[in-house]
Every structure is written in structure tokens, then in C-alpha cells.
N, C-alpha and C positions, 0 to 999 in steps of 0.2 A: 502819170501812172502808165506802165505799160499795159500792153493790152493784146490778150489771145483772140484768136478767131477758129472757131469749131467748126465745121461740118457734122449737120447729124443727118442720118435715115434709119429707119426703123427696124435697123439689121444688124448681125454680130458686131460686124465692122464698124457701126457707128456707134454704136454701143461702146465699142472699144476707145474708140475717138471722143467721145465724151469723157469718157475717165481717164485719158491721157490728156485731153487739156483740163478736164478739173487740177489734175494734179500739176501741168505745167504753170497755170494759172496760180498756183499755191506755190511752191516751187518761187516763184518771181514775184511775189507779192503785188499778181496782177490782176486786172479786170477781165472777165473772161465773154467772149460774146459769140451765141451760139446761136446758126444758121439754120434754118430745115425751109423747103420749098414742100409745098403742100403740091397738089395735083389739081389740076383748074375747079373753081369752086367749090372743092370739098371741102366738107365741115371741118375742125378742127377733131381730130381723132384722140380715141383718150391717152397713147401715148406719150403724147404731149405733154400731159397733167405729172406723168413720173418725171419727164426730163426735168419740168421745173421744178418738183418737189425734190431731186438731187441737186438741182442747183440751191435754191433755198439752203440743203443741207450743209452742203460746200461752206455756208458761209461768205463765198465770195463778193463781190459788185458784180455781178452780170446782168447781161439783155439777152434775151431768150427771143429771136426775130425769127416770127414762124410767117413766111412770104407765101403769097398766093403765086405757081410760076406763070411767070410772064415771059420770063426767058431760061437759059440754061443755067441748071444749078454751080454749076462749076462757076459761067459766070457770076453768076450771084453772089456765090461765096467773094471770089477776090474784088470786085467792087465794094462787098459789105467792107473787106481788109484794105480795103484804098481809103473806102470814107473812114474810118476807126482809126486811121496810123498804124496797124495792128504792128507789134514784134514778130508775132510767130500767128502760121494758122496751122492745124493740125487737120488729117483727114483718113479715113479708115480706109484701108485698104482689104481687098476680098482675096481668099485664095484662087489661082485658077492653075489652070489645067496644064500640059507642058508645050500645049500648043500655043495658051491663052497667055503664057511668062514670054514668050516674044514681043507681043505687045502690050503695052500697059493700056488698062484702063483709058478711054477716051478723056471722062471730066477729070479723071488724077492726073491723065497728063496736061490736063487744059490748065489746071493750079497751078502745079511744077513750073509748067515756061511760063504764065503770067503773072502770076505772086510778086507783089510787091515787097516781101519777105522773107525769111528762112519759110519751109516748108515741112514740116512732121509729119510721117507717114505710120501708122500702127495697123496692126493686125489682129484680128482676134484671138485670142487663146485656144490652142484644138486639145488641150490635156496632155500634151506631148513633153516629153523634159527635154 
């Protein structure tokens, strides 16, 4: 069975990334498995409880691995997609500024070059056509 790999944070962007691999996950009649690094001992927050009740919704096989960080989230993500075999991992992208589009993102681009995989980049919706 193939197998997605999500990045989430509690932000537009992961938001976005979540419903781009729901759907890539569906799309590919795949197992889909979603990542979030929590912040050193802190409780589980109730955000949490929605992600899984959309996944629940989905329907899909998934694993919801909500990690205590130990290390960088970037790496977390592509190790979780080394140990999974993952096809594809998706990750939300932020807007930024015309200073901040020279560089990408640190952990996007830490994905990008170490991705054992294709890579899916989505953004949030700003209501714009």
C-alpha cells in the first residue's frame, strides 16, 4: 500500500497540508501518516483532538505521530518517510515577504534536499482568484 507522509503545525499552512494529503492519500488509495513535533514536554494540545477527528473523517488508514521534539522537525518528518517507504510527503508552505522569497524556509528546504521521495509543497488559500 502506498503511503503519504504530512507535516502539520498549527498554522494556515499546515492546515493546508493536511487537506492536501487527505486528499493526495485518497487520490492514491493510500495510507496516509501525519507528523506534528510537539514543543519539549508540553501536554498534548487540544488541536490535536481536530486533526484526528479529520482524519477519522477521511476514512483513510492513517497514524497520527504526535512526537515530543528531540530534534528538528524537518528531520523528523523525513526520517518518519524513510522508516514508512513513504511515496510522497507533503508540507505547507507560508507566504513570505520579497525579501523572505530569496530564501526558502530553513525545514522546507531541509525536506526538499533530503526527501527520500517526491515532495508536495502547498500553500494556504488568501481568498484571492
Amino acid at each position: 500500500m502506498a503511503t503519504v507522509v504530512t507535516g502539520y503545525v498549527p498554522k494556515p499552512e499546515g492546515d493546508a497540508a493536511l487537506l492536501a494529503g487527505i486528499d493526495e492519500a485518497q487520490r492514491r488509495d493510500a495510507r496516509l501518516v501525519v507528523v506534528h513535533s510537539l514543543p519539549d514536554h508540553d501536554p498534548e494540545p487540544p488541536y490535536v483532538a481536530e486533526v484526528r477527528a479529520a482524519l477519522v473523517e477521511s476514512g483513510l488508514e492513517h497514524d497520527l505521530r504526535v512526537l515530543e521534539r528531540g530534534h528538528d522537525a524537518s528531520d523528523e518528518l523525513v526520517d518518519v518517510a524513510e522508516e514508512v517507504g513513504a511515496d510522497l510527503i507533503v508540507i505547507g508552505l507560508r507566504r513570505r515577504s520579497p525579501v523572505g522569497k530569496l530564501i526558502l524556509g530553513s525545514n522546507a528546504q531541509r525536506v526538499l534536499l533530503d526527501a527520500p521521495c517526491p515532495v508536495l509543497t502547498v500553500k494556504p488559500r488568501t481568498g484571492r482568484h
